[in-house]
N, C-alpha and C positions, 0 to 999 in steps of 0.2 A: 509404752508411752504413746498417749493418743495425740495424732495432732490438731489441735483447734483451725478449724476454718473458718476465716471471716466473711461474710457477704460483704461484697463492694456494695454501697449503697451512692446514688449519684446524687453530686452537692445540688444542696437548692438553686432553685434560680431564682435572683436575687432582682425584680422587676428595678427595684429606684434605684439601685446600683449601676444596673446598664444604662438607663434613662439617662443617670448623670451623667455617664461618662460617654454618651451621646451625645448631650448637650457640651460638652464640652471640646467635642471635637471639630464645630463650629458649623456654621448654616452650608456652606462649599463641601466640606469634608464630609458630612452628614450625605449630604446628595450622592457625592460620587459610591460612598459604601452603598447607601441602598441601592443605586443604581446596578451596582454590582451585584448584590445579593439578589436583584429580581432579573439580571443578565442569564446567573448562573441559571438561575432556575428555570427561566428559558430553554435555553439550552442545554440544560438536562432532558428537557420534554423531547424536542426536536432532535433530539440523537435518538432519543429511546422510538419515536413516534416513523421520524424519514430518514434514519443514519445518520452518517459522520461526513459522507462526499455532499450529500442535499446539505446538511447543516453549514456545510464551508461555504457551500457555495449560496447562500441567501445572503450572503455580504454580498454590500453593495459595488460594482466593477467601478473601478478608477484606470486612468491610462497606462498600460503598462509604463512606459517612459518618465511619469509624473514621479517628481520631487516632493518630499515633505518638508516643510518649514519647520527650522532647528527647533523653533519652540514647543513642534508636535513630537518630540522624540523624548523631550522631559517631561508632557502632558499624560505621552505614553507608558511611560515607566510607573507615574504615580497611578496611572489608572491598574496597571498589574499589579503595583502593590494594594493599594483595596480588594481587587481580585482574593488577591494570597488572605489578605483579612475578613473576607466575607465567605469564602470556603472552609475557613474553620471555625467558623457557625454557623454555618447553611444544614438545610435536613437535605441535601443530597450527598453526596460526596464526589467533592467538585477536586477533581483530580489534574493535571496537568491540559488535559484535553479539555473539559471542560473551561478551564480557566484561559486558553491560548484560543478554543473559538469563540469568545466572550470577548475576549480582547481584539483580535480580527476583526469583530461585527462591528466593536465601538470606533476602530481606526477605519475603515473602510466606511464607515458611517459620516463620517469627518470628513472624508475625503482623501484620508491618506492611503499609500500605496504600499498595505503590508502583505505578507507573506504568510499563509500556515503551512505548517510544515509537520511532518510526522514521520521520523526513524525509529532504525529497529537496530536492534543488537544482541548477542548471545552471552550471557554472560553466566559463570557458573553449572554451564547445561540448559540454560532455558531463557527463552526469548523476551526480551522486555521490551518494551514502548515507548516513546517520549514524545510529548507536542512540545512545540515553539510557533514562537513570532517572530518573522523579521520585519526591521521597517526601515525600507532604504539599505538593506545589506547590511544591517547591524542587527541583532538581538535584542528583545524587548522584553525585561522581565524574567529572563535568565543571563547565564553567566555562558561563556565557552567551552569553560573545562566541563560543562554539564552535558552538552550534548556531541561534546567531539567523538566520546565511543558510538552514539550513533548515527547509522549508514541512514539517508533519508529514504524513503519509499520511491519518491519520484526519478525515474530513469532519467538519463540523457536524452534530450527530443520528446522524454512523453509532457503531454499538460499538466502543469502544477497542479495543485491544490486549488489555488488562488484565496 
């Protein structure tokens, strides 16, 4: 008995279908996605072009000391989630790092005084990776129980990420 293989064949792309459902997500909402989508892409370059320490660090510096105003902590989350929606239709593959110095650039851009950060951890026999955002000693666009298995890269006394 033979078995039949099917070629996956990839669904069309449907231009007035996204259009529409572009236009519907309103002149604001519209902005912040593509804003994202040409972040990411960015920032795809600049990792690949000067690394991942030069890429942190072309955010803009804010005082370490400085406060963000409550309002920048919900402006922040919406902007990670466009993030998370413009990474799964970006032609890069905008993966966590991607997506957390996207988000750094845009809050340090603003003015706010966020965090990137990068942990590591072992799990299964092999090392894995995670970025985040903090802003203000909270998390931006992740959860806790997400990053609590991992250890951050940065030592006691060494220089952050920023």
């Amino acid at each position: 008995m033979a078995l039949a293989i099917r070629q996956r064949t990839a669904a069309p792309f449907h231009w007035p279908r996204r259009l529409a459902r572009l236009r519907r997500l309103g002149r604001g909402n519209t902005r912040m996605l593509l804003s994202a989508w040409v972040r990411l892409l960015a920032v795809d370059l600049s990792v690949r072009c000067v690394g991942v320490r030069r890429t942190a660090r072309m955010a803009p510096r804010t005082p370490l000391g400085a406060r963000s105003a409550p309002v920048e902590h919900w402006h922040a989350q919406n902007y990670a989630r466009w993030l998370r929606v413009a990474a799964r239709h970006h032609l890069v593959r905008a993966e966590c790092l991607h997506q957390s110095l996207a988000l750094h650039q845009w809050l340090r851009a603003r003015g706010a005084s966020s965090t990137f950060v990068i942990g590591v951890t072992r799990a299964s026999g092999e090392l894995r990776a995670h970025a985040w955002v903090r802003l203000d000693g909270r998390l931006v666009g992740d959860v806790d129980a997400a990053v609590a298995p991992f250890a951050e890269l940065t030592a006691d006394g060494a220089e952050p990420w920023l």
